[in-house]
C-alpha positions as CSV (number, residue, x, y, z in Angstrom):
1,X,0.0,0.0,0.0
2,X,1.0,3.3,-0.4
3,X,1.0,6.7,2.0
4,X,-0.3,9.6,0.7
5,X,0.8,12.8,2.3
6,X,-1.4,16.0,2.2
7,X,0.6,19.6,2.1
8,X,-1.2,20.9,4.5
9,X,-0.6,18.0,7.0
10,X,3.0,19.5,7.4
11,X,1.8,23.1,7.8
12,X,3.4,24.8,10.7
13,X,2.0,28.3,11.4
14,X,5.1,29.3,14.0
15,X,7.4,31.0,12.4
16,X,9.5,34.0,12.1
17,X,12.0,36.0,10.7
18,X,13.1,39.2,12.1
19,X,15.6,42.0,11.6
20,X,17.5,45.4,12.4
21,X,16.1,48.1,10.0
22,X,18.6,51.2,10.1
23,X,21.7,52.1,12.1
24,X,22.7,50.6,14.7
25,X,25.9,51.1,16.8
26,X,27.1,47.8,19.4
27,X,27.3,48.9,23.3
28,X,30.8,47.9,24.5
29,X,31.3,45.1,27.1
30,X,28.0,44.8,27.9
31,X,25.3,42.0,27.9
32,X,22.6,43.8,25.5
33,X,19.5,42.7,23.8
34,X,19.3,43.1,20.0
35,X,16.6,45.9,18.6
36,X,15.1,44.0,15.7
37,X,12.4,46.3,14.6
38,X,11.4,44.7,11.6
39,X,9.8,41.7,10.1
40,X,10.8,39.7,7.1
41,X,7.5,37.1,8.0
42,X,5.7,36.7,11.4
43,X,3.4,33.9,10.4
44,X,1.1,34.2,13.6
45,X,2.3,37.4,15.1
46,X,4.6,35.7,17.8
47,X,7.8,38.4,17.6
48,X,7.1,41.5,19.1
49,X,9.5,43.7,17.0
50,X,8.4,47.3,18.7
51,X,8.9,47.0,22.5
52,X,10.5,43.6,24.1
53,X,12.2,42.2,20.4
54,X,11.5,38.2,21.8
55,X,9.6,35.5,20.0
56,X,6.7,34.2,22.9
57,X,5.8,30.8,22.3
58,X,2.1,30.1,21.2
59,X,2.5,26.2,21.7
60,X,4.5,23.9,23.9
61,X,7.5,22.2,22.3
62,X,10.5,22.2,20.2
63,X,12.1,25.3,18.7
64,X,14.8,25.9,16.6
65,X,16.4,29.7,16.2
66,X,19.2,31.3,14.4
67,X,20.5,34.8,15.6
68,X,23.0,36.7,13.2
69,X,24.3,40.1,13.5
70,X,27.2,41.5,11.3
71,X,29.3,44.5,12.2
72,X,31.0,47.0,9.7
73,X,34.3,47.0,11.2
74,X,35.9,44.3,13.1
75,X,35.6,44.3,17.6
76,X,37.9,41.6,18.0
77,X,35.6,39.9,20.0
78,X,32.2,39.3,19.8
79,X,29.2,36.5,21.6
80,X,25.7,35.8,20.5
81,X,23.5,34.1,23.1
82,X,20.0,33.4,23.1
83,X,17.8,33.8,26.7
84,X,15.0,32.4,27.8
85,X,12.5,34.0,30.1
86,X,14.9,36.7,30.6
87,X,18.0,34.1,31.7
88,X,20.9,33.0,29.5
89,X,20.1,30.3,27.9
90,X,22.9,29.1,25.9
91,X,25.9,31.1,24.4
92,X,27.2,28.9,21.5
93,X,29.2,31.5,19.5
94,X,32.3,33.6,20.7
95,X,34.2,35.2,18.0
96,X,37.8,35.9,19.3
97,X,39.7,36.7,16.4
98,X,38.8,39.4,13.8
99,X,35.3,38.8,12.1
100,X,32.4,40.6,11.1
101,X,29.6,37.8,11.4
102,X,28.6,36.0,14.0
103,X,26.1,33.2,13.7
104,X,24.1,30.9,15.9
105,X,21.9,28.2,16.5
106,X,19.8,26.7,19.0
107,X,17.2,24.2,20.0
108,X,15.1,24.8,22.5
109,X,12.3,23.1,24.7
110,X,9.6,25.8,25.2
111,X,6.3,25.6,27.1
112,X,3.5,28.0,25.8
113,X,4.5,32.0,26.5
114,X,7.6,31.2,27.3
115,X,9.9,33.9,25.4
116,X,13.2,34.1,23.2
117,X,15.7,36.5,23.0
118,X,18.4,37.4,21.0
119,X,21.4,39.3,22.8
120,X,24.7,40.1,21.9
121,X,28.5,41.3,23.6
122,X,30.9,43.2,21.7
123,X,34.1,44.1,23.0
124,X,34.0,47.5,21.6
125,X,31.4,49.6,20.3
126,X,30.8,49.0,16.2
127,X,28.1,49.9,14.0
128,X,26.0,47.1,12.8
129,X,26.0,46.5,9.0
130,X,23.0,47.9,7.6
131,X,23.0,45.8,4.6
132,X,19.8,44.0,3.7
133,X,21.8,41.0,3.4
134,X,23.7,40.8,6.3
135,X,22.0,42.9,9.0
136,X,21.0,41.6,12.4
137,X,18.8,38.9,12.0
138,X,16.9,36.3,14.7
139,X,14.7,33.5,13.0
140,X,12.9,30.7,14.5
141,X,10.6,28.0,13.7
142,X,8.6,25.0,15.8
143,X,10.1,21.4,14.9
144,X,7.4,19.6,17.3
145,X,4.8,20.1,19.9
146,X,4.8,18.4,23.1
């Protein structure tokens, strides 16, 4: 026998994709979250990209997100960690040489309103590349519920 699979059995309604629209200069030495005040897509309106710039979970599960942000010039050092409910999660990139991107990636188990962050450390202040295709970014999708 044969399965048949229906598109809209893998439709998944949680997603994002948001970003830093305009200038933006790093504060130096200092844990700070990222202003990402635009939206490439918001599927079912879960970032909030005008006050608190964090993803809030709609459904309990598994989540995957990427954070990116790329300066114009290089700080020497730079970290991109992701929080949970306001609390470090996990801090899988630290840059130590000189760079200009820094890119990570995360799964996370997430109960329903729990929220994402994106936050970064620079060791000196830089200005964020503005460039639509290598801006700030912080993207996230749900792999399963729970």
């Amino acid at each position: 026998s044969s399965i048949s699979y229906s598109t809209a059995s893998f439709s998944n309604p949680y997603k994002f994709s948001a970003y830093r629209s305009g200038a933006y200069t790093t504060v130096a030495s200092t844990w700070t979250k990222m202003p990402l005040n635009a939206e490439y897509f918001d599927t079912n309106s879960n970032f909030d990209s005008t006050v608190n710039y964090r993803y809030t979970a709609p459904v309990s599960g598994f989540y995957m997100f990427t954070a990116f942000y790329n300066t114009a010039s290089s700080p020497t050092r730079g970290i991109c960690a992701f929080y949970k409910n306001g609390t470090e999660f996990q801090r899988p990139t630290d840059i130590t040489a000189t760079m200009g991107g820094i890119n990570s990636t995360t799964v996370m188990q997430l109960t329903a309103t729990d929220y994402v962050e994106m936050y970064y450390w620079t060791q000196v202040a830089v200005a964020l590349d503005v460039n639509p295709s290598t801006r700030a970014t912080f993207s996230g999708f749900l792999i399963c519920q729970t």
